[in-house]
C-alpha positions as CSV (number, residue, x, y, z in Angstrom):
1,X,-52.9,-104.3,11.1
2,X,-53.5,-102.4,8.2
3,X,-57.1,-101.3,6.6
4,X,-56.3,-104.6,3.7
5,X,-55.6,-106.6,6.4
6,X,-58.7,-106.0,8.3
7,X,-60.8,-106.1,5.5
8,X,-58.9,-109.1,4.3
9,X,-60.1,-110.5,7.4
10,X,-63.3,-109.8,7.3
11,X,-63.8,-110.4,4.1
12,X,-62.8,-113.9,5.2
13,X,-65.5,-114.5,7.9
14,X,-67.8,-113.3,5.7
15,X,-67.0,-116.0,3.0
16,X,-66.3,-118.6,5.8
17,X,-70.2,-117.7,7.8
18,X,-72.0,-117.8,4.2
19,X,-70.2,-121.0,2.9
20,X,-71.4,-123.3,5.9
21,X,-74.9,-121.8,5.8
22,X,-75.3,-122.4,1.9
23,X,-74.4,-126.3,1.6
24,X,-70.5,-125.5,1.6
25,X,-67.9,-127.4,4.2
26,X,-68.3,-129.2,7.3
27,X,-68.5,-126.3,10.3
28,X,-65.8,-128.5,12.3
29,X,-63.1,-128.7,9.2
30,X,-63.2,-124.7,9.1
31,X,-64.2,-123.7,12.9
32,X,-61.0,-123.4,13.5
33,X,-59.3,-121.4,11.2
34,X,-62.7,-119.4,11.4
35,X,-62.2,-118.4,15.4
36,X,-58.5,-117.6,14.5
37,X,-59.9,-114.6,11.9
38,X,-62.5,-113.5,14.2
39,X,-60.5,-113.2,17.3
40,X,-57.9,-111.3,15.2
41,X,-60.4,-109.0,13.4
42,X,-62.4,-108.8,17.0
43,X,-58.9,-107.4,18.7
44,X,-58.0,-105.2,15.5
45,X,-61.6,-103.4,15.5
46,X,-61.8,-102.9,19.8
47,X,-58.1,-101.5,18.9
48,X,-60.1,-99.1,16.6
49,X,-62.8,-98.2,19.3
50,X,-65.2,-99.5,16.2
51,X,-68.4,-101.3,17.1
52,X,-68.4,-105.0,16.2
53,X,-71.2,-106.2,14.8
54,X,-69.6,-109.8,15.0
55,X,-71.3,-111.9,17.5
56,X,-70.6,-115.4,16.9
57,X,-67.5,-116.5,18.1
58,X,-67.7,-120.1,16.5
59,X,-69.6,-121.4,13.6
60,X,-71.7,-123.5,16.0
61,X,-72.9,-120.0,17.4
62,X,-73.6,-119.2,14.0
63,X,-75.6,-122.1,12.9
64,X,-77.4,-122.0,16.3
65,X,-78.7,-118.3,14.4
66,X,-79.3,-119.3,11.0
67,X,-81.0,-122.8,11.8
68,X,-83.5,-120.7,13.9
69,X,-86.2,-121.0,11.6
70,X,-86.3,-116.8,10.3
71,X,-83.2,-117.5,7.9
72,X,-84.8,-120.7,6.1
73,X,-83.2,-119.9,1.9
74,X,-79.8,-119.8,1.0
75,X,-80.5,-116.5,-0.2
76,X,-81.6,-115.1,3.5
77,X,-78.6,-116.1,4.7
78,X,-76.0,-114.4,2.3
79,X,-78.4,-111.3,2.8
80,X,-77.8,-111.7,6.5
81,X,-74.3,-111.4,6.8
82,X,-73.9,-109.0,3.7
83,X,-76.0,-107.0,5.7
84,X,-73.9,-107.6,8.8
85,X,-70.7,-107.4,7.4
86,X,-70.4,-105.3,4.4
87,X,-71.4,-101.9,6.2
88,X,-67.9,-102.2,8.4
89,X,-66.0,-102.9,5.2
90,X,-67.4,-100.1,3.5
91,X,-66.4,-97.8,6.5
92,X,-62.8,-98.7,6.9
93,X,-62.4,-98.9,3.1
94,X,-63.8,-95.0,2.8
95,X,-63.5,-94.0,6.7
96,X,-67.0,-93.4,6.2
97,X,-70.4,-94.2,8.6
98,X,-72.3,-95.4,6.0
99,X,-76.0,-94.4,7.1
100,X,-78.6,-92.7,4.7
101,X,-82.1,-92.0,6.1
102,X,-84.5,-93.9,3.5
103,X,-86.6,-91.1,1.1
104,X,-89.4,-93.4,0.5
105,X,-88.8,-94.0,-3.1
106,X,-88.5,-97.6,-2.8
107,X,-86.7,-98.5,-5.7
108,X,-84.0,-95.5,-4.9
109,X,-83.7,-96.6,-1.3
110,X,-83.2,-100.7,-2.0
111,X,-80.6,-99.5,-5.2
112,X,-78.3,-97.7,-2.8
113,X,-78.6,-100.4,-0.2
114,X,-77.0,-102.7,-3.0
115,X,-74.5,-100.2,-4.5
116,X,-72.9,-99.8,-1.4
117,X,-73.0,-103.5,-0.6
118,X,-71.6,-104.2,-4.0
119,X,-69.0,-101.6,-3.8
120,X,-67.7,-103.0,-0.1
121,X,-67.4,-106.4,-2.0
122,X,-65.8,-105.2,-5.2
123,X,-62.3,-106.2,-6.1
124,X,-61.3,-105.5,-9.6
125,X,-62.6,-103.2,-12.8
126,X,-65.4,-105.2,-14.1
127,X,-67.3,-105.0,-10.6
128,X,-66.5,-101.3,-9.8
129,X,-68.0,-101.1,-13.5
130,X,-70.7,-102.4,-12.4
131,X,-71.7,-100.5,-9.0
132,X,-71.1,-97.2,-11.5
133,X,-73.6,-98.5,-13.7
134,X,-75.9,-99.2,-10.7
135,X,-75.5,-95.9,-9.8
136,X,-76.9,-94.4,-13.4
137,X,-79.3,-96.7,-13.2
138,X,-80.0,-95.1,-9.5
139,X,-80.3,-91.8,-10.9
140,X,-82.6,-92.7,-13.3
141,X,-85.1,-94.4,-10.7
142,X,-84.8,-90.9,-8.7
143,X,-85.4,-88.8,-12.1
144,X,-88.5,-90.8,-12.9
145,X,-89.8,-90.3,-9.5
146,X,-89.5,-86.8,-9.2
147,X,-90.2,-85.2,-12.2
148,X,-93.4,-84.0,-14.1
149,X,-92.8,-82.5,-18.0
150,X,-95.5,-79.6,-17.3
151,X,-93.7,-78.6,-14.3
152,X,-90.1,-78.8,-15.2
153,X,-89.6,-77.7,-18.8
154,X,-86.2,-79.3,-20.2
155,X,-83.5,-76.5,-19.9
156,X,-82.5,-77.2,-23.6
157,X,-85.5,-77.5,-25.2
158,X,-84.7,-81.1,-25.7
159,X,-87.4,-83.6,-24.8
160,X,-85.5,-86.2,-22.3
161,X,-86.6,-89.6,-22.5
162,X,-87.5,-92.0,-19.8
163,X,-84.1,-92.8,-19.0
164,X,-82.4,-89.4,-19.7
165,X,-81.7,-88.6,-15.3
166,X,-78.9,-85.7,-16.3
167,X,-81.7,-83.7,-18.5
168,X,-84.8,-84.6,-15.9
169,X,-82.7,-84.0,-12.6
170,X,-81.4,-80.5,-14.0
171,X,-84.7,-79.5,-15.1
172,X,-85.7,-80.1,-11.4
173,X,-83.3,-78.7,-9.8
174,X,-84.0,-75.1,-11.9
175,X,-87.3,-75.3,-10.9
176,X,-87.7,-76.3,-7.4
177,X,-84.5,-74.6,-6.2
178,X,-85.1,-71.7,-8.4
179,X,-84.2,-67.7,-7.3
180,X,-80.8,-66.3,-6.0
181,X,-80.7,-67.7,-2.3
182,X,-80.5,-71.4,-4.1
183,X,-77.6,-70.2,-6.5
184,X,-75.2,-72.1,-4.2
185,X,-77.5,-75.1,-3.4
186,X,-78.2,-75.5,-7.6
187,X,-74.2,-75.5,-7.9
188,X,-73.6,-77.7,-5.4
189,X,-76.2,-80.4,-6.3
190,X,-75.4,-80.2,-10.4
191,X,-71.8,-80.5,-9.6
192,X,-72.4,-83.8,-7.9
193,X,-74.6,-84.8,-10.8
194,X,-72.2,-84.0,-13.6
195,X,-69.7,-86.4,-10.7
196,X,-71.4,-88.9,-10.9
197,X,-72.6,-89.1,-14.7
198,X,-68.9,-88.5,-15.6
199,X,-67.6,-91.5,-13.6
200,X,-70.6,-94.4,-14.4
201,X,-68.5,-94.7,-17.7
202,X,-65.3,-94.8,-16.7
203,X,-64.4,-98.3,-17.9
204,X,-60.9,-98.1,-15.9
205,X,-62.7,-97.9,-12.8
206,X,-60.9,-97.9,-9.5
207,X,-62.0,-98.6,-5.8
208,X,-62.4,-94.6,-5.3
209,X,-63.6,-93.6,-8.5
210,X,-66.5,-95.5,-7.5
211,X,-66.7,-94.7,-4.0
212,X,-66.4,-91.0,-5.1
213,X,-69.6,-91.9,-7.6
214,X,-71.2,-93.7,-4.8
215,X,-71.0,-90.7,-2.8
216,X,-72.0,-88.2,-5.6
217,X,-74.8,-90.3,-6.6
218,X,-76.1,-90.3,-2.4
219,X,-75.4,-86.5,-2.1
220,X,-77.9,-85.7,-5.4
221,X,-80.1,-88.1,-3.7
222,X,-80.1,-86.5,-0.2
223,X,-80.6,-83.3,-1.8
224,X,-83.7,-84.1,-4.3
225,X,-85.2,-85.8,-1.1
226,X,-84.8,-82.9,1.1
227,X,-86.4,-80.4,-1.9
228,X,-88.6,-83.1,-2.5
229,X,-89.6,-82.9,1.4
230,X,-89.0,-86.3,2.2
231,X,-86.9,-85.6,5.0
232,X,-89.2,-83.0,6.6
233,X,-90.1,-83.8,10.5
234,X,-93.3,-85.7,10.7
């Protein structure tokens, strides 16, 4: 099976879980076409020696879950399995573990969650679009957080404005990794921002362009957080 097939797949139960939980068919008109895909992608991913997240066999296991009484909206339950599911795509789709420790900037933190949930989900230009925009407007939620005018001067002498990330973020990053010993860390993290700046506005957006500005956008973020000292041991 290839990596389209078992996301195919996947992609399928994901569709088919969310559609009986949210008013959609009968579970016993689509149980069976529904246990076909999951004992196929099931077999494909213990061929893989990749964990399966997958635990109900048959719809009925599935609504035993989401009837429960914890997953009571429409909403909780699409949330559920994205949550369940789209992780896995997103890994055989980039061959990726998609884990990022949290920074504590809440609005950062629940942005990525979505970018990459919208990204193992996309399927043509106007949604990858759409997780590059995310991602600028990711940056900007990280700019806002970390920076303070009195501390970090603008290198250009150009006032940024509230949403200007590329002049805030550089202004930063001379500041708080500032000196010779950070020459390399300063080149690494600006290169990821320039990255990920150039391809938000790429309007012929393909799966790994915006995986690529996913993963520049989560590298600038990982690095901020770590000068920040959000990721110091408690």
């Amino acid at each position: 099976m290839t990596d389209d097939e078992l996301v195919s797949g996947l992609e399928n139960v994901r569709s088919t879980m969310i559609a009986v939980a949210t008013g959609g068919p009968r579970i016993n008109d689509v149980n069976d076409s529904y246990q076909r895909t999951f004992a196929t992608v099931s077999a494909e991913l213990a061929r893989r020696h990749l964990d399966n997240p997958l635990t109900y066999g048959s719809l009925w296991d599935w609504y035993g879950r989401w009837s429960s009484g914890d997953l009571p909206s429409y909403q909780s339950r699409r949330t559920f399995v994205g949550e369940l599911i789209n992780p896995l795509i997103t890994r055989i789709r980039t061959g990726r573990v998609e884990e990022m420790q949290p920074t504590g900037w809440q609005r950062v933190d629940r942005a990525v969650g979505e970018a990459r949930d919208r990204l193992a989900s996309a399927g043509n230009e106007e949604q990858f679009q759409a997780v590059g925009l995310l991602c600028r407007e990711i940056l900007i939620s990280l700019a806002q957080a970390v920076y303070v005018r009195e501390r970090h001067p603008p290198l250009d002498g150009t006032e940024p404005s509230s949403t200007d990330a590329k002049r805030m973020l550089e202004a930063y990053i001379a500041v708080e990794l500032a000196g010779g010993a950070n020459e390399e860390a300063r080149r690494h993290t600006r290169s990821a921002l320039d990255l990920a700046n150039a391809l938000q506005h790429r309007r012929t957006a393909t799966f790994r362009e915006t995986a690529m500005c996913v993963e520049a956008t989560t590298t600038v973020i990982n690095v901020i957080a770590i000068v920040a000292g959000r990721r110091d041991p408690q």
